[in-house]
Structure formats: structure tokens, C-alpha cells
C-alpha positions in Angstrom: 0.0 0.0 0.0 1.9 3.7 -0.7 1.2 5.9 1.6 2.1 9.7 0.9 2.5 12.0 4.3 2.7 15.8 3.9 5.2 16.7 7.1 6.8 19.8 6.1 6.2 19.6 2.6 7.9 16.6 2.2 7.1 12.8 1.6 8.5 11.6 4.5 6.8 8.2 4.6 6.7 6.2 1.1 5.3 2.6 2.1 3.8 1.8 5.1 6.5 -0.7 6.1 8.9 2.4 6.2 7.2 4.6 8.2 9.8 6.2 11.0 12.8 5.0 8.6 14.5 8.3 7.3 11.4 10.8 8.3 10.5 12.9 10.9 9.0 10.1 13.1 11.4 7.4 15.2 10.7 4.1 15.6 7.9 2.6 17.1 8.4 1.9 20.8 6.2 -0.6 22.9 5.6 1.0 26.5 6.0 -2.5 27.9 2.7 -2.6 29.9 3.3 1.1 31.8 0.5 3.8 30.7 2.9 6.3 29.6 1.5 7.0 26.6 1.6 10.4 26.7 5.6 10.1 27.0 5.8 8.6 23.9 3.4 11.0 22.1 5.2 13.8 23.0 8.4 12.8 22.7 7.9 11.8 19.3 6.2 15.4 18.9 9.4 16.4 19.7 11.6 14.0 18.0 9.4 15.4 14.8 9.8 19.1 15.3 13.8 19.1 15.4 14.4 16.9 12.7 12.7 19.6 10.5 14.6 22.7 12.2 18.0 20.6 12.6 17.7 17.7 9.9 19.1 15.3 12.5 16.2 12.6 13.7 17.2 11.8 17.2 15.5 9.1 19.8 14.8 11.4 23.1 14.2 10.1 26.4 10.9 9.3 28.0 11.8 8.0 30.6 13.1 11.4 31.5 9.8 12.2 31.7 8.7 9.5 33.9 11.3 10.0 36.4 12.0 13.8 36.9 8.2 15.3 35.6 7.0 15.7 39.5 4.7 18.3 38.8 0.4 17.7 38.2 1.1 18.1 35.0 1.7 14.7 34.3 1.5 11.8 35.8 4.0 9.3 35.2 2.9 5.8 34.0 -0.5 6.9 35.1 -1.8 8.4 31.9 -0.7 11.8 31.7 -1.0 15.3 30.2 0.8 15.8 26.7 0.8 19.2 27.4 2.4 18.9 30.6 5.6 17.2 28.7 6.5 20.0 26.4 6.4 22.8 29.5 8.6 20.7 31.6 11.1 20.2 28.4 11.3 23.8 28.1 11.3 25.0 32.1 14.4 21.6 32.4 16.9 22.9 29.4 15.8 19.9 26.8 15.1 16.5 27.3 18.1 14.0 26.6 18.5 11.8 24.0 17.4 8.1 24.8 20.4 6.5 24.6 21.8 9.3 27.6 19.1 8.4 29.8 17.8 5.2 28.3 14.0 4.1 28.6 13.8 1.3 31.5 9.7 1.0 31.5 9.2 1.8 35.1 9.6 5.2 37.5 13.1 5.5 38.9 14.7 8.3 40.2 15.3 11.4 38.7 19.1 11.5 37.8 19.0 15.4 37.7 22.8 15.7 36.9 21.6 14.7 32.9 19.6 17.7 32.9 20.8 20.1 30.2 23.3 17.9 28.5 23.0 16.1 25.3 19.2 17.6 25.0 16.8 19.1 22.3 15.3 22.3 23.3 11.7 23.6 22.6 10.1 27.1 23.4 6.7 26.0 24.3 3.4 24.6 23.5 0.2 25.2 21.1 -3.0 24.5 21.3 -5.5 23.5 18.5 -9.2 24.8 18.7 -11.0 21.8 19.9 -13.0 20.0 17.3 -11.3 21.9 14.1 -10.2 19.2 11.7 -8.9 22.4 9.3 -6.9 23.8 12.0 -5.7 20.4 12.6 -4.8 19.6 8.8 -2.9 22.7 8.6 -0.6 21.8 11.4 -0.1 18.3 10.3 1.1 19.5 7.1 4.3 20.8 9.0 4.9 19.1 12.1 3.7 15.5 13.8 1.0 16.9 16.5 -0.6 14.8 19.6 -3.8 14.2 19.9 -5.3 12.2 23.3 -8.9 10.0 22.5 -10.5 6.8 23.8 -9.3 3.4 22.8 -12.0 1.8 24.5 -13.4 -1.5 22.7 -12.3 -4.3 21.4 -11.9 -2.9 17.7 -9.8 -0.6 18.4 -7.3 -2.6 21.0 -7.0 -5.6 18.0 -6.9 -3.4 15.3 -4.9 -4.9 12.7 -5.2 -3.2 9.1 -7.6 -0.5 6.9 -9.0 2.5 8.3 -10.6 2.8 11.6 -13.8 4.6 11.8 -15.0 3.1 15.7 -16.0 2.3 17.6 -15.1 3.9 21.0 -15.9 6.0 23.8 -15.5 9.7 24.1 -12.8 9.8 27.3 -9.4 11.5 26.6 -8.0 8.7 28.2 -4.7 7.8 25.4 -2.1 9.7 23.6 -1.1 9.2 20.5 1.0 11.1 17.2 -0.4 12.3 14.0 2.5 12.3 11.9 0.2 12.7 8.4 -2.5 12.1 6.3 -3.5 10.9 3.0 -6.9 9.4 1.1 -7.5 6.1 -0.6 -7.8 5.4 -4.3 -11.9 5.4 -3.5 -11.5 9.4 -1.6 -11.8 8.0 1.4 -9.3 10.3 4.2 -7.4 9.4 6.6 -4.7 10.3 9.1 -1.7 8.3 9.6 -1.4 8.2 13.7 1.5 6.5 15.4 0.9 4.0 18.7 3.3 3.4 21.4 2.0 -0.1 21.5 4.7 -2.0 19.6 5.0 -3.1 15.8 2.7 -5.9 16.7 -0.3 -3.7 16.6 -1.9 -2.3 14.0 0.2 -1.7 10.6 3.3 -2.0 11.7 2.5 0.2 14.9 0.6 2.5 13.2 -3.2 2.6 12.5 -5.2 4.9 9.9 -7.7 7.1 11.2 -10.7 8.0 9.4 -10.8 11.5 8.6 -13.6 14.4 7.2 -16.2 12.7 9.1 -18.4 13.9 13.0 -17.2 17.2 14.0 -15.2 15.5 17.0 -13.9 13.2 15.0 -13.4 9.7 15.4 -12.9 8.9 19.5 -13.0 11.9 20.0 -10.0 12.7 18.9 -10.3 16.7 17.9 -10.9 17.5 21.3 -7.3 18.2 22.1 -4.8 18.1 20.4 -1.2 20.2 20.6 2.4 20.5 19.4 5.6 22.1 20.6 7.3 24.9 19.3 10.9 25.3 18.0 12.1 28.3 16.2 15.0 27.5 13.7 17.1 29.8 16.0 16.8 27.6 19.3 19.5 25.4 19.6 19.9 22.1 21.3 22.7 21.7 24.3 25.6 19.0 23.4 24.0 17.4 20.3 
């Protein structure tokens, strides 16, 4: 199946089986049981946005996050805040790459003698309107953006192929990474959304997300979605 992504005007994924080879987009990670989705959303939000300012795809550290995000902004392999992730980058002087402080699938304690070294810098956060697929397209088109909707249901937990319409709840309960979008041969739309549940699931990680459909859109996933910022004039520390 080809698969064309707009990311910052570029093709960055060409078949499905290369998605996160050569892109914007990492690897697909499996969270090993721990609800820390929202880690691995944003951090690939993040991974996304300096490849296109810096041209260098790093893998950053999530569990960085896990460990040294204390705040109620998150909450650790609890669910979490997506938001909360890209404040905390900017307040801490980057989040290191993974292989500095490498992703162990548990809380630990914070090793705060990494902060500031070998790390990618953002300058903050931006929200989407709720429930505004054009805003949403627009941003897609130059950066991955997080979104957070329900993955209640036994469709969507053994999704395996096509694209997924429901059905599901309406709880912002998950966090995931639209990293494109693209239509079928017959006009239907989709998005191209990235999973932290391993490349066991779905299409090789990923799943396809119908799009142009209930104002909400499907599992309510309009209802929030963000991304961080990076000018091309902030630079990363070490890196």
C-alpha cells in the first residue's frame, strides 16, 4: 500500500512498512505494559519538530519524563497530560536523548545531573481549537501533532489493518501522534497516527484514522490536540 504524508512539505513516509525510517517520526516503541503514553506521544512530537529545524532525527528520552516530571502536570505511567511534557522540556533545558538516559519501562529516580546535557530544546506549547479538523490539517502538514482520545473497545485494541472509523468511547484517556494524512484510491481520508504499543499492533505500529467525518472526529480525537514549538534559532545543548 503507498502511503504519501505531507510533514513539512515533504514525503516523508513512502510505504507503510517504512514509516519512521528516514522521516520525521522514530521508531515505534512498545511502552511494555506502563501507561505512559503520553511520553511517547510527546516525545515523538518532539523527536518530529527538530528533525525539520536541525535535519538530524534523534530518539529522546521518555523516561526522562517519567522520572523527573514531579509536577500535576503529568503523571507518570498513570496516563498523563501531553501538554504537561513539552512545558517541563522547556522549564528543564531539553530532554536528553534516549540513549543518555535510556527508557527502562518503570519510574526510577530522577538523575537530575543529565539535565541540560545532550538535550533538544523547545520554546513552548500550542493548542489547537477543539474539534477543528482544518486547523488540525494545517498543522499536520508541518509538524507531527498529539492528539489524546478513547481506545476503549475491542476494535480498536485488536486493530490490525484499513482505516478505523470506531467504535469507542469519548474519554481522553490515550495519547497518540499524527504524523500525516493521506486518502485512498476510492476518496476515502485518513490520518496516519503512530501508537506506542509496539509493531505488533496495528500496521506496523501505526493505524489509519478515518478522517472528514463527525465534527469530534473519530474517539474523540479533535478534542485536544497540541504540538511544541521550536524556532529554527533555538538550539539544542551538546548534540
Amino acid at each position: 500500500m503507498a502511503v504519501a504524508v505531507a510533514v513539512a512539505m515533504v514525503v516523508v513516509y513512502i510505504r507503510n512498512q517504512n514509516r519512521g525510517k528516514g522521516g520525521y517520526s522514530s521508531g515505534v516503541c512498545d511502552k511494555s505494559g506502563t501507561r505512559s503514553c503520553f511520553a511517547f506521544a510527546a516525545v515523538g512530537a518532539i523527536e518530529g519538530i527538530n528533525a525539520i529545524r536541525t535535519g538530524q532525527l534523534l530518539s529522546l528520552s521518555e523516561q526522562q519524563l517519567l522520572d523527573c516530571d514531579s509536577s500535576d502536570r503529568t503523571f507518570h505511567c498513570d496516563g498523563g497530560q501531553v501538554c504537561g511534557v513539552f512545558t517541563f522540556v522547556k522549564e528543564h533545558g531539553g530532554i536528553a536523548t534516549d540513549e543518555f538516559y535510556p527508557y527502562v519501562g518503570k519510574r526510577e529516580t530522577c538523575d537530575t545531573s543529565k539535565y541540560g546535557h545532550h538535550s533538544v530544546t523547545v520554546d513552548g506549547t500550542e493548542y489547537l481549537p477543539e474539534h477543528d479538523e482544518e486547523a488540525l490539517l494545517k498543522a499536520v502538514a508541518h509538524q507531527p501533532v498529539t492528539f489524546q482520545m478513547d481506545p476503549g473497545g475491542d476494535g480498536f485494541m485488536f486493530y490490525k489493518e484499513g482505516i478505523y472509523s470506531g467504535p469507542c468511547g469519548m474519554e481522553l484517556m490515550h495519547a497518540m501522534l499524527i504524523v500525516g494524512y493521506d486518502q485512498d484510491p476510492d476518496g476515502t481520508k485518513y490520518w496516519i497516527v503512530k501508537n506506542s504499543w509496539g509493531e505488533g499492533w496495528g500496521e506496523k505500529g501505526y493505524i489509519r484514522m478515518l478522517r472528514g467525518t463527525e465534527i469530534q472526529g473519530v474517539c474523540n480525537m479533535y478534542g485536544h490536540c497540541n504540538f511544541p514549538l521550536k524556532s529554527p534559532e533555538t538550539k539544542n545543548v551538546e548534540l
